[in-house]
C-alpha positions in Angstrom: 52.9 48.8 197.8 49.6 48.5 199.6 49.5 52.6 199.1 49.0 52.1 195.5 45.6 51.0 193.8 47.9 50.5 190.1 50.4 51.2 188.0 51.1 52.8 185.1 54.2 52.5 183.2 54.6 55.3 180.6 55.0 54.6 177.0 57.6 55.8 174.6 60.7 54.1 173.1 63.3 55.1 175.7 61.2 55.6 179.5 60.7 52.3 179.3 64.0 50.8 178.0 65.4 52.8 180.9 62.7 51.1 183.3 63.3 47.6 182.5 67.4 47.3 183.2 65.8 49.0 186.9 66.1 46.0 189.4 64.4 48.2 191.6 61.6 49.0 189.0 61.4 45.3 187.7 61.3 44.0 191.9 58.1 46.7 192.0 56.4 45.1 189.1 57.1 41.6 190.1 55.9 42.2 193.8 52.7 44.5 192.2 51.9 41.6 189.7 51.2 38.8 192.5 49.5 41.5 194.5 46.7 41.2 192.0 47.1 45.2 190.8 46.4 47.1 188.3 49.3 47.2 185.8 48.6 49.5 182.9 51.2 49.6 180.1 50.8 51.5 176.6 53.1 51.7 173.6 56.5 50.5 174.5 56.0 50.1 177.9 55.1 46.5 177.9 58.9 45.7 177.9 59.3 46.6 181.4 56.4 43.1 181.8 59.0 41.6 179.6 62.3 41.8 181.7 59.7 41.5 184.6 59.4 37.9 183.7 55.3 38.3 183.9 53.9 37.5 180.9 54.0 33.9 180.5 50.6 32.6 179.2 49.3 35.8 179.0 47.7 37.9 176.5 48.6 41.6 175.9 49.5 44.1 173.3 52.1 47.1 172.4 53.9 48.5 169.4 54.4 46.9 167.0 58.0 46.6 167.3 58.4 44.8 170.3 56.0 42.6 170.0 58.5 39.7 169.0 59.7 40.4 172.4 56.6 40.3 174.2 55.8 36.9 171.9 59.7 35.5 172.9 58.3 36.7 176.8 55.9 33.6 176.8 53.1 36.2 175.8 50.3 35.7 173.1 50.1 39.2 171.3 46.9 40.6 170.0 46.6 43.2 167.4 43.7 45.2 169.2 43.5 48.5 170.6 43.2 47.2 174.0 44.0 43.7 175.9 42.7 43.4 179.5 44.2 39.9 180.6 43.5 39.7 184.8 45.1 42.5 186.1 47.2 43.5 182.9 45.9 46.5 180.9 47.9 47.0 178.0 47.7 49.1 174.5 49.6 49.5 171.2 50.1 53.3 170.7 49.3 56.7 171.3 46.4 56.8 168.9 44.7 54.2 171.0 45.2 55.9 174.2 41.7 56.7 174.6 40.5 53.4 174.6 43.3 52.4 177.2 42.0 55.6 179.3 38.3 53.8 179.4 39.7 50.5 180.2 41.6 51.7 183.3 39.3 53.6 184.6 36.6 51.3 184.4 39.0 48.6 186.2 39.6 51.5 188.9 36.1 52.2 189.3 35.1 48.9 189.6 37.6 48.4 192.8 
């Protein structure tokens, strides 16, 4: 883990769904989240925080049909392009992704 700066889960109705029933995947994102690290999620991807068990208290977005699961996660959901909580980076769909794009970077570039 301390070779990567973030990560990004893709977006997409199936990448993810495959990602999150990964105990190997959802150990990474566990072990990344109390590192501190960038997590970027867009779309759909913000299922894989879900079954991560990391969103407790925190704010975030995705599409609009999981967000019932993200809310039933412990997560407040905001209906916004883009939701930077601490080191969570998330966004509702493709149309957005250029606003997701500025928001990582700048969180990259800052470290």
């Amino acid at each position: 883990m301390s070779d990567y700066d973030a990560v990004f889960i893709p977006g997409g109705a199936w990448y993810p769904d495959n990602l999150r029933y990964d105990k190997d995947v959802i150990k990474f994102i566990r072990d990344f989240n109390q590192s501190g690290k960038l997590i970027a999620a867009i779309c759909h991807a913000p299922v894989v925080l879900a079954s991560a068990d990391i969103l407790k208290g925190r704010k975030l977005t995705g599409y609009w049909n999981i967000q019932v699961d993200l809310k039933n996660a412990g997560a407040t959901v905001l209906e916004q392009p883009v939701v930077t909580d601490g080191n969570l980076i998330t966004s509702r769909h493709p149309i957005d992704v250029a606003d997701f794009s500025r928001a990582v970077e700048g969180r990259l570039r800052k470290k």
